[in-house]
C-alpha positions as CSV (number, residue, x, y, z in Angstrom):
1,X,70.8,89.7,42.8
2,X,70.9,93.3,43.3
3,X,68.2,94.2,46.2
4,X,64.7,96.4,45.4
5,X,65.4,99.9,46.3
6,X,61.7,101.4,48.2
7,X,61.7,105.6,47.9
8,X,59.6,106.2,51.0
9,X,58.2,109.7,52.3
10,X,58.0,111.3,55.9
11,X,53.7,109.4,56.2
12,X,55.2,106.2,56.3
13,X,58.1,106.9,58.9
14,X,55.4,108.5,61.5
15,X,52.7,105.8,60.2
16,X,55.1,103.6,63.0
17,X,53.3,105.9,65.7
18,X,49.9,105.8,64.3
19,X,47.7,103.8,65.4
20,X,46.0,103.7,61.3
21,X,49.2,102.6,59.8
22,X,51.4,101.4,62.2
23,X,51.3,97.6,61.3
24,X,51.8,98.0,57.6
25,X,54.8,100.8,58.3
26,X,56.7,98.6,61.3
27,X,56.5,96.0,58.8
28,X,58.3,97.6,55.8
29,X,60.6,99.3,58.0
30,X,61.2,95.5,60.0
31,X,62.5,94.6,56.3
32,X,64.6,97.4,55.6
33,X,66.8,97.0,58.7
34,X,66.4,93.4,58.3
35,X,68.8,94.5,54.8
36,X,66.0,93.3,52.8
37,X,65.6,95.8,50.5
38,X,67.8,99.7,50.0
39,X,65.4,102.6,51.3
40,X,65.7,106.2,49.1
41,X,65.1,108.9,51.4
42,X,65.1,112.9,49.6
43,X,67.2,115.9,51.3
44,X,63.0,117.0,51.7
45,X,62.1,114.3,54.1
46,X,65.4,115.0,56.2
47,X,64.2,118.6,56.3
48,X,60.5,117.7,57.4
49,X,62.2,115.4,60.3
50,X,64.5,117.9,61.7
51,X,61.4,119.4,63.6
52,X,59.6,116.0,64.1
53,X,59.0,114.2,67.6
54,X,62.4,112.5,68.8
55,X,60.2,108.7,68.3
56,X,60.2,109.8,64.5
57,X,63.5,110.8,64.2
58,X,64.6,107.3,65.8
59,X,63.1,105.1,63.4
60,X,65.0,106.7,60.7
61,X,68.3,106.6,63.1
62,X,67.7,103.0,63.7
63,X,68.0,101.8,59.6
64,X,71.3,101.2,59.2
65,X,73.2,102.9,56.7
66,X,74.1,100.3,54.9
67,X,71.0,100.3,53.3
68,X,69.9,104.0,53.0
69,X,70.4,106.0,50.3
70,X,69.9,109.6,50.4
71,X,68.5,111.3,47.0
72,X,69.7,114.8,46.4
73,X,67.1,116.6,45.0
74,X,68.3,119.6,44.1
75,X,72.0,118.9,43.4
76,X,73.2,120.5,46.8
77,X,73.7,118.0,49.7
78,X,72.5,118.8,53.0
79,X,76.1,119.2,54.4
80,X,76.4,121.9,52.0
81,X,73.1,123.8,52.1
82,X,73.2,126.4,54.5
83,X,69.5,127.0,55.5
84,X,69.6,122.8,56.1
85,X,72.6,123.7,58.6
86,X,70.9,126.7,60.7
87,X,67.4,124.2,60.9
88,X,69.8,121.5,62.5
């Protein structure tokens, strides 16, 4: 059975830190590294992270990539755009 692929955005990745939201957003992400289901991450949310705290960054770091998918948005990867490389 093929597993549910979640698209998530940047409010659910920082709702781990917030107080609000953290529960429900430990939770989801608890089940993504736990392989339960593929996360869909867009080329925009890896742009919005490159300036966010390092605790933020981690979460997304700590999913392994056996289950994240990255969607390209605007048919240019990331390793190929270069105003992506210069914000790195």
């Amino acid at each position: 059975m093929k597993k549910l692929r979640i698209y998530i955005d940047t409010s659910v990745i920082g709702g781990c830190l917030d107080d609000e939201f953290s529960v429900e957003s430990n939770n989801l992400i608890e089940l993504i590294k736990q392989e339960k289901f593929i996360l869909l991450i867009s080329e925009i949310i890896i742009n919005e992270l490159i300036d966010a705290p390092q605790a933020v960054k981690t979460i997304l770091l700590s999913i392994p990539q056996s289950v994240l998918e990255v969607i390209i948005l605007m048919g240019v990867s990331l390793r190929q755009n270069p105003l992506t490389m210069q914000l790195m």
